[in-house]
N, C-alpha and C positions, 0 to 999 in steps of 0.2 A: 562407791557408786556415784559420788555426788561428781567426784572430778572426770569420769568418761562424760557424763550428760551435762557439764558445764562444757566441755570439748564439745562435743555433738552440738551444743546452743551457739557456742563458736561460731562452728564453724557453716550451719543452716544461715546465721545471722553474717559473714562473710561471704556466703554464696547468695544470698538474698541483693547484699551491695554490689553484689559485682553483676549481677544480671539487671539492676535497673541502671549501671553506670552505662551497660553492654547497649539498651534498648534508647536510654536518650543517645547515643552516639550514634544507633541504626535511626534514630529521628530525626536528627542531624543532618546527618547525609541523604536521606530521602530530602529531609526537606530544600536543602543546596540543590541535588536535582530538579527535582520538581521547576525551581525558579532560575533553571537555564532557559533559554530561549527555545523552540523548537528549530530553529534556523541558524547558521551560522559556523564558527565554530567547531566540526567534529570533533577534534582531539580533547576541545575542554569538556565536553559532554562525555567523551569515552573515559576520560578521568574522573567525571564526576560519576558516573557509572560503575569503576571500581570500585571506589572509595563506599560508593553504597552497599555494593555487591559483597565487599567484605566484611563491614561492618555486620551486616544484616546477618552474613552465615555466619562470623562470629555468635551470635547471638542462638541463631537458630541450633547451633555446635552446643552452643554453654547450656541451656536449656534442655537438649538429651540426654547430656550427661549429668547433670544437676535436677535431675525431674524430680527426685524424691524427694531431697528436701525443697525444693522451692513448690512444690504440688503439697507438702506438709504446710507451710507457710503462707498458702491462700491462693497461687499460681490455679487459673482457670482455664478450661481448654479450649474458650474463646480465645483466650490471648496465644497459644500456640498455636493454633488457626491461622489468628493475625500475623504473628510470624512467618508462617508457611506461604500464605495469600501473600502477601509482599515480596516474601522469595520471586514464585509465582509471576509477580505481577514488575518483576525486576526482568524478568528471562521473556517475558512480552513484549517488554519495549525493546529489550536488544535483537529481538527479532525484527521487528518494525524498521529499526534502522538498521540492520547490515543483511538479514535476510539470511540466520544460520538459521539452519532446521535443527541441528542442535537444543538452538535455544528454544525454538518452539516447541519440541517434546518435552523439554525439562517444564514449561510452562505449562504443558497439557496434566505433565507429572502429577507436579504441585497442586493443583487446581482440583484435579480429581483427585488426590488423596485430602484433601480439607473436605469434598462435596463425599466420600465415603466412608472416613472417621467421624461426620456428624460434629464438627466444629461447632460449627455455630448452631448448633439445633438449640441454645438457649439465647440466640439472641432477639429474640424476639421482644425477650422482656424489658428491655430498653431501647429506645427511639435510637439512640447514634448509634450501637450496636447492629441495630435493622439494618438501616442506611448503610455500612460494613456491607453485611451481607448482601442486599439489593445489588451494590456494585459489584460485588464479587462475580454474584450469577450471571450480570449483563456480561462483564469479562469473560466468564468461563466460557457463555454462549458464542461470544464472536473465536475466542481459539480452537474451539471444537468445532466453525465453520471453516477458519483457516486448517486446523487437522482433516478436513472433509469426513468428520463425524455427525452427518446431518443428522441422523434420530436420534442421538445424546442432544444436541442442539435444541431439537424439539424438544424433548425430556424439560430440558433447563428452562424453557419459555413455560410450559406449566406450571413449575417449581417456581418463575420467574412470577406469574401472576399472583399463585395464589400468597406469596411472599407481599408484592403490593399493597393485596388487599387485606392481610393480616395487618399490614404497618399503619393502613389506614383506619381501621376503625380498632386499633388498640392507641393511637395516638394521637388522630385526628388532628394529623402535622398541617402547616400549612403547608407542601411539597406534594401534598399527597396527590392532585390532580397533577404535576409535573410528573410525574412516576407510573400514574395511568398511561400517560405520553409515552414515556420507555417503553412499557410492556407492549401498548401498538405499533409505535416505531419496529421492536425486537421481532413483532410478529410479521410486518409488513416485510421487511427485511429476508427473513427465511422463505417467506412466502414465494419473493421477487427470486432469492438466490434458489431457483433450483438448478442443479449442476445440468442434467439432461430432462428433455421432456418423459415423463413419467407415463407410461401405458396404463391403463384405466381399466377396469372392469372385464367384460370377454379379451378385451387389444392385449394384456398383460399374458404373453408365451414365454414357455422354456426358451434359452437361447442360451449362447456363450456371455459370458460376464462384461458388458460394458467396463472401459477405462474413463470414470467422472474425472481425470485429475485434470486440475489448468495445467498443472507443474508441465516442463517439459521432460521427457523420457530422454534416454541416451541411444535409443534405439529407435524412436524415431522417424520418420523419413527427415524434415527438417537435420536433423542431429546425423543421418549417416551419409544421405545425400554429400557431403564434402567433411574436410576436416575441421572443427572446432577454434579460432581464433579467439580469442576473447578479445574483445574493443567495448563492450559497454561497463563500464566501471561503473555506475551511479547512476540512479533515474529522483526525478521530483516528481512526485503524484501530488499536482494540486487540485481538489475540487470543493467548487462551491455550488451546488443545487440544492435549492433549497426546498425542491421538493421530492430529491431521492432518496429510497430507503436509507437507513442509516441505523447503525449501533452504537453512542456515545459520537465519536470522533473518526469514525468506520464505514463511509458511506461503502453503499455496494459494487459502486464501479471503481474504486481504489480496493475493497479487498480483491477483487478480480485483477484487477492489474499488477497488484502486489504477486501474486501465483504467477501469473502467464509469462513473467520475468524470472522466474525461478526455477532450477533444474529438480528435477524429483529427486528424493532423498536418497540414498543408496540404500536404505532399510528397504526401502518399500517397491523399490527399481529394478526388475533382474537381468536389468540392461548393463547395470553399473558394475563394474569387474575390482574396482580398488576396494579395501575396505573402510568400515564406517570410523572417524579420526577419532579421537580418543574424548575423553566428556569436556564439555565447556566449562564446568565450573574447576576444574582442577587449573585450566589456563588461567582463567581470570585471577583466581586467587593466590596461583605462584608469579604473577607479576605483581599482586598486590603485597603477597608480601615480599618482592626484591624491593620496594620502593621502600617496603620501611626498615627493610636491611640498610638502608642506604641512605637513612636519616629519620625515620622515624621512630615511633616508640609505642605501647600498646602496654595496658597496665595488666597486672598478672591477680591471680584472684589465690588464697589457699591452697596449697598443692604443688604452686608450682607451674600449673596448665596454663598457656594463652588459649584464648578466643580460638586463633586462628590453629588451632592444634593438625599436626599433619595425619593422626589417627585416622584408619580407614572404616573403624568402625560407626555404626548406627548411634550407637551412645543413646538408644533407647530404655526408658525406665522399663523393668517388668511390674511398676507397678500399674499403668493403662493398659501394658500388653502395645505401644504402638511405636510402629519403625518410621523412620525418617525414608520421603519417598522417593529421596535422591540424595545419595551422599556429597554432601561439601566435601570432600578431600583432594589433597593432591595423590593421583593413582602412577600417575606418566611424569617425573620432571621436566619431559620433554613435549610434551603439550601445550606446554604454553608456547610455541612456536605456532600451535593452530591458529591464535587470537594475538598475534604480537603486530606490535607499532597501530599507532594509532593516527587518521587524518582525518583531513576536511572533508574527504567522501566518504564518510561514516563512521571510519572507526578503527579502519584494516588497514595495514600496512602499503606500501605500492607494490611491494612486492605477492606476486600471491604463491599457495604453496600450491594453487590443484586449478587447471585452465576450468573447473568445473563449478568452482564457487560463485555464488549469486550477488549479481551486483547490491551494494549498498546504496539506503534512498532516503529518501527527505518524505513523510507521511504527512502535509498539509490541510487540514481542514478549513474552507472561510477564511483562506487568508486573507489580508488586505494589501494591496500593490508592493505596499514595501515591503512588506516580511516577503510575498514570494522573489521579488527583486535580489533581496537581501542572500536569500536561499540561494538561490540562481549564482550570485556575482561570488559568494563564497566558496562554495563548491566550485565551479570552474575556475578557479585562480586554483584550486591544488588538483587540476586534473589532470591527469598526462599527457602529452602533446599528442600521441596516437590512439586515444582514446575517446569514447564516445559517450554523452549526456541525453537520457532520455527525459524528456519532460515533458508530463499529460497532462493537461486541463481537459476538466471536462467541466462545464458548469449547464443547468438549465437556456439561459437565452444568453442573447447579446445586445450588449444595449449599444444605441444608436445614437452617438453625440459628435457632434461638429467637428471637424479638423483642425487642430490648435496652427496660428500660424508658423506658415516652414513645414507640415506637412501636407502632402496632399493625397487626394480621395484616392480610392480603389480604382474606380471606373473612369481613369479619365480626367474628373470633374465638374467644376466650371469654367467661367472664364480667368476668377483669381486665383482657380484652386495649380498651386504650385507641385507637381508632380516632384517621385521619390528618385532624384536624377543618380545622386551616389551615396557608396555606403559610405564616405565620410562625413558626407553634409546631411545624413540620416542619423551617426553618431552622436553628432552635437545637437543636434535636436531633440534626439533623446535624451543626451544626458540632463538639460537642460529639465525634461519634463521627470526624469528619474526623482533630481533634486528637488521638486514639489511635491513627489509622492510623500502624503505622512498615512499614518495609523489614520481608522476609522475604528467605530462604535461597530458591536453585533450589528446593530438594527440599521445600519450603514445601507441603499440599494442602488441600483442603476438609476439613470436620471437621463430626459432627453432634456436637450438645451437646444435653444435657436440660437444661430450666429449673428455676431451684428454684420456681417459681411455675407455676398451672398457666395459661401464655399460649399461644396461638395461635403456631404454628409457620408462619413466611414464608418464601418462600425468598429468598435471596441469591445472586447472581452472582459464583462464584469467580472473581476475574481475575490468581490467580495458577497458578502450576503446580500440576498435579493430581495429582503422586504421593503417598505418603503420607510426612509428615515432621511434626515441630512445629515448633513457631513461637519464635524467638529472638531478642531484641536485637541478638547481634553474630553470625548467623548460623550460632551453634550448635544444637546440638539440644536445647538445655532454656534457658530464661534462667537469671539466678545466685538461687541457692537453689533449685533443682532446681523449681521449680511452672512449671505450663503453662501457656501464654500463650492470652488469650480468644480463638478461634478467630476472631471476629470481625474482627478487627485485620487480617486479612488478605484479608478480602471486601472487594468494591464491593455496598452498599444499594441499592434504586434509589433510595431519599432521599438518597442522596448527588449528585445531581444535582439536586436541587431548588432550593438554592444558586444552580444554571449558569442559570438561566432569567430572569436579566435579562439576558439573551440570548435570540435566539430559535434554539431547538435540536432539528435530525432526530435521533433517537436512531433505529439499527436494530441489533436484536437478533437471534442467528439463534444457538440454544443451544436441549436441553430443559428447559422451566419459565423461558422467557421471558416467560410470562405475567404474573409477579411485579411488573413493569414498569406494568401496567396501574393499579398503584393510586394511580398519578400523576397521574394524569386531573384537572384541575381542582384543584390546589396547585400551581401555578406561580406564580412570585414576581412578575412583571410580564409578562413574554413568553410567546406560545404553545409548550408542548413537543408535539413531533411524535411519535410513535413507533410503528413498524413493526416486530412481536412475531411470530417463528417461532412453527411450529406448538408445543403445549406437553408432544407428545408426535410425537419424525418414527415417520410408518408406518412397519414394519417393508419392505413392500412396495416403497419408492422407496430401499431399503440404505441403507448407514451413512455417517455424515460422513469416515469415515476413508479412505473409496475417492474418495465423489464433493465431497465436501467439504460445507460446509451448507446446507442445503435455499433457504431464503430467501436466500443469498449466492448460489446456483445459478442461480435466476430472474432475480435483481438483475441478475447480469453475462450470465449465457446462458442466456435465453430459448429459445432453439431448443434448446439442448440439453436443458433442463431438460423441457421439454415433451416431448419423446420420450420422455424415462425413466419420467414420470406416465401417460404414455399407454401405455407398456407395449412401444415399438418401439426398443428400441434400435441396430439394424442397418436402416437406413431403403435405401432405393435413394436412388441420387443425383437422380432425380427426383423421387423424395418428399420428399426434403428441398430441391430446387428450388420446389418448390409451396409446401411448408409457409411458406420464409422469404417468400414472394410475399405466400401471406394473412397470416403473420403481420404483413408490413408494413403490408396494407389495414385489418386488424383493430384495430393502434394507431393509426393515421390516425382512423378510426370512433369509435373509444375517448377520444382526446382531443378529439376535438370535442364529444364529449358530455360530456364531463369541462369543457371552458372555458364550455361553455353552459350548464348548471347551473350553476356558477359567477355567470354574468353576471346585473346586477341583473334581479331579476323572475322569478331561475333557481331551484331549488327546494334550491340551496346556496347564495346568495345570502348575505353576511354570515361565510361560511363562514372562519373561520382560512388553511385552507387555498390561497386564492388567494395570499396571499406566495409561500410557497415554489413556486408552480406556474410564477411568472412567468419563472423560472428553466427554460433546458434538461433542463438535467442532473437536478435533482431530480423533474421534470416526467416524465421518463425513469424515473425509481427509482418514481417513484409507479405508473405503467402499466404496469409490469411487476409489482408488488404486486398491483393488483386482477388480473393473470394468473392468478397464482400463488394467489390465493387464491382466485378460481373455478374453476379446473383440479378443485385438491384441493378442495372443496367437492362440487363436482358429480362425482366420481368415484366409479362405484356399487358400489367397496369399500372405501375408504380415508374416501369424502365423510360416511357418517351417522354416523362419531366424533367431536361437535364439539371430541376435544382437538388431532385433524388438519390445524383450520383455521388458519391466519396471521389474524391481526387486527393493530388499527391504532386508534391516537384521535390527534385527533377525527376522529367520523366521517366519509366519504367523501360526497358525493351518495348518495341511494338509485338514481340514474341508473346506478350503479357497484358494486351489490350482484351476487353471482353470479346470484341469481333473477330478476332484470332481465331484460329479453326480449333488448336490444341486446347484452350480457355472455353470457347462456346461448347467444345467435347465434354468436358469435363463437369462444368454446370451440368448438360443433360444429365450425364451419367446420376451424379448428383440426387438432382431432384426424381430420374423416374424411380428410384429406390424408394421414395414417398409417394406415387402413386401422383406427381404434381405436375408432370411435364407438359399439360392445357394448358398451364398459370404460364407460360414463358413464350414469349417471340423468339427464335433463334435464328431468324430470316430476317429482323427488322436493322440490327447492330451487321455493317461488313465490316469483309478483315482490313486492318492497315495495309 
């Protein structure tokens, strides 16, 4: 008897080493992650992303299988939690940067099997524990918005509070009013994102089932109106407002634009006729392990097993009764053809296997000039020469600072103000000011400055935080010998993009004094620059970006909702908004046909720039929902005869596509009288081209 249970002490006390070797190696590599850059880069990042990805299911493997002795030997089911939440919280980020829906289910998985096994229902009893869970929930909250789970979401901001206020008056942290902040931000947040306007009391009727998704459909008008091109590889979502909702790192006009770039899942699509590719983590971890077939080495524990075992099973204990809520294994050797090669535009191959996959992005919070610079220059060095770079800003204002010499103002000028004569002598001017761009502080904001010359004042798109701070080297508040650093250093020009255009690049702006953007027009370096410029003053009438978020990100991703708020109904009946989404799908159907045929030789856009990027769904989508949004407010008979109200765009669109167009002015009516709103509009005041 003594030699089985010295065996058995063995061999618990060899399983015990090898799962805490397994977990500092999963600590390891999170931690290498974590401390890559958000910019630059992709292929080290998708490496450093492996290397997490397997270490971690290594681990999360070893621990199913080993539940009973390491659950004998003190294993809590906090810490398998922890495990699962990081899986979790690995399959979140690689959504964020390539934009697999894949990965976003697997993240939804995870997440809800920790919030319905009751993981952490003991961690309350320790302060860093709390804190664990606190993040977890804000997490789980923003992916069951990007899953368009809004009443789990709600659910979670509850559980989200009353978790707060547990943390706080059991620990009475110093954090604990920062965490208040969360739970109001989380709540603001939901509040702001609702997918459609929501019918109310008597308004709320039977009807057919509204479609809330941003995603795009494959069915469509956008999507069957012509064939499918793919041209947008990669978009940058940079935003800095610092006063829109937001969850951690998640403001609400990047998770909207993060969707509206996105094709809907084939799960969820019954437009989509291919089947759904085969699971993510089986790809990831049959290139993880070719790599260490082909030099690496992995220590082996008792038995015999690695980590990385090809077992398809759960390798759950019957002693909790709990299964693993997504198998690590390899199912397909041929799957990891879904996830193969890795680049600079996120992560994916150049080759793609399905014209149907969602471009890969850059998710920028508060950058400061250079990091988006940085983003920007990296990415379009590994773009493909017929491919297109979307890149949004959206920030609260713009701030207003003097023309550096060599460039000149928007409007003209003054008399020294030296106009933007070519795109060469715009190049070196920019690089010039590129090279001065360094890092700033959080507390970093815009700043007006006087010139000592008298030039013409431009504006500049702050894209860093907007509170009030100066600007320092090592992210003090003054550099050394107490002088102030040029305000500018911490702007994005729009000549600093002028550079990116041996690329071809959508820029969309949705900030006030976006306008500023416009003097780009015809200084590009070799490729056509696109750009779609918010209003340069939003109506008081349509509220603030801080409730509804920004005006032109509004329409981009929700059209329907946006449309209710300009037309002035926001409490619609459930069959008014059954109608409305009806015409508005006739009206895009109408719109892009008029849009490809104008287009086509003989067409009265004919030669136009603009057919590249159309040939494309998705950007084809973002365009026809511009000219929405910008005959809406145009022809709106209080907000329309302030031309700073309008959204504009270069190069120009067809005149087929002007709001004063008979087909466009059609279309609005239709539109709006489905909201009972058609007094609110002039349709007599705007004629046609």
């Amino acid at each position: 008897m003594a030699a089985p249970r010295r065996v058995r002490a063995e061999y618990a006390e060899a399983a015990i080493s090898e799962f805490e070797r397994l977990r500092a190696r999963s600590h390891d590599a999170l931690d290498k992650l974590r401390e890559l850059p958000p910019f630059g880069d992709g292929g080290r990042w998708q490496r450093g992303f492996e290397k997490a990805f397997a270490a971690t299911a290594r681990l999360w493997r070893f621990q199913g299988e080993q539940r009973e002795p390491l659950t004998a030997a003190g294993l809590e089911r906090w810490e398998i939690g922890d495990i699962a939440a990081k899986i979790g919280q690995l399959y979140y980020s690689y959504y964020l940067r390539t934009g697999e829906a894949r990965a976003l289910r697997a993240a939804y998985s995870y997440h809800e099997a920790v919030r319905a096994r009751a993981y952490f229902s003991t961690a309350g009893c320790d302060a860093a524990l709390a804190v664990r869970q606190l993040r977890y929930t804000a997490r789980f909250a923003a992916i069951c918005l990007l899953c368009a789970r809004r009443d789990e979401a709600w659910a979670l901001l509850q559980e989200f509070q009353a978790l707060a206020t547990a943390y706080a008056l059991a620990h009475a942290p110093p954090d604990a009013a920062e965490w208040q902040r969360v739970v109001a931000d989380l709540a603001a947040f939901l509040t702001a994102d609702a997918g459609l306007p929501q019918p109310r009391g008597a308004a709320r009727v039977a009807g057919p089932p509204l479609r809330a998704s941003l995603r795009l459909s494959r069915g469509a008008p956008e999507a069957r109106v012509a064939a499918h091109r793919p041209v947008l590889r990669h978009a940058v979502l940079a935003t800095s407002g610092a006063r829109q909702a937001r969850v951690g790192d998640l403001p609400l006009d990047a998770l909207r634009m993060l969707q509206a770039i996105e094709w809907e899942d084939a799960r969820d699509d019954p437009a989509a006729a291919e089947p759904s590719p085969t699971p993510l983590a089986a790809a990831v971890l049959e290139r993880a392990e070719r790599r260490k077939r082909n030099g690496g080495s992995g220590g082996g524990w008792p038995g015999g097993s690695d980590g990385a075992s090809t077992s398809t099973s759960s390798g759950a204990s019957t002693s909790t009764g709990d299964r693993q809520p997504l198998v690590l294994a390899r199912t397909d050797s041929s799957s990891a053809a879904s996830c193969s090669g890795a680049s600079t535009c996120g992560g994916r191959g150049g080759e793609r296997s399905s014209p149907f996959e969602n471009p890969s992005r850059h998710l920028l919070s508060r950058p400061s000039a250079l990091q988006l610079l940085s983003t920007l220059t990296t990415t379009i060095a590994a773009l493909p020469r017929n491919a297109i770079l979307l890149l949004h800003l959206c920030c609260d204002q713009l701030a207003s600072i003097a023309d550096p010499p060599g460039l000149g103002g928007s409007g003209g000028g003054g008399a020294n103000s030296a106009p933007l004569s070519s795109a060469s002598g715009a190049s070196s001017s920019t690089g010039a000011l590129h090279s001065a761009c360094s890092e700033i502080s959080a507390d970093c904001g815009a700043a007006t400055t006087a010139s000592d010359s008298p030039r013409a004042e431009s504006l500049w798109s702050d894209m860093s935080a907007l509170s009030a701070g100066q600007l320092s080297e090592s992210g003090g508040s003054n550099p050394p010998g107490g002088r102030e650093r040029d305000p500018r250093e911490a702007t994005l020009a729009p000549e600093d993009l002028l550079p990116l255009t041996r690329r071809s690049l959508l820029v969309v702006v949705d900030g006030e004094g976006a306008q500023a953007f416009a003097k780009l027009e015809g200084h590009e370096v070799s490729r056509p620059l696109f750009c779609m410029m918010a209003p340069a003053v939003r109506p008081p009438e349509l509220g603030s970006a801080a409730k509804t978020g920004g005006l032109l990100t509004h329409f981009l991703s929700l059209p329907l909702s946006a449309v209710c708020v300009v037309a002035g109904n926001t409490n619609p009946t459930g069959q008014q908004l059954a109608e409305l989404q009806s015409t508005l799908n006739s009206v895009t159907a109408e719109w892009a046909a008029a849009l490809l045929q104008a287009l086509a030789p003989g067409g009265s856009g004919s030669g136009s720039p603009w057919a590249g990027p159309l040939r494309d769904a998705l950007l084809r989508r973002l365009v026809l929902r511009f000219v929405l949004c910008r005959a809406i407010i145009t022809l709106h008979g209080t907000v329309g005869p302030n031309a700073a109200h309008h959204p504009t765009c270069f190069p120009q669109l067809p005149g087929e596509l002007d709001p004063g167009a008979p087909e466009i002015a059609s279309g609005v009516a239709r539109l709006v009288a489905c909201l009972g709103r058609s007094y609110a509009f002039d349709f007599g005041r705007v004629s046609a081209p």
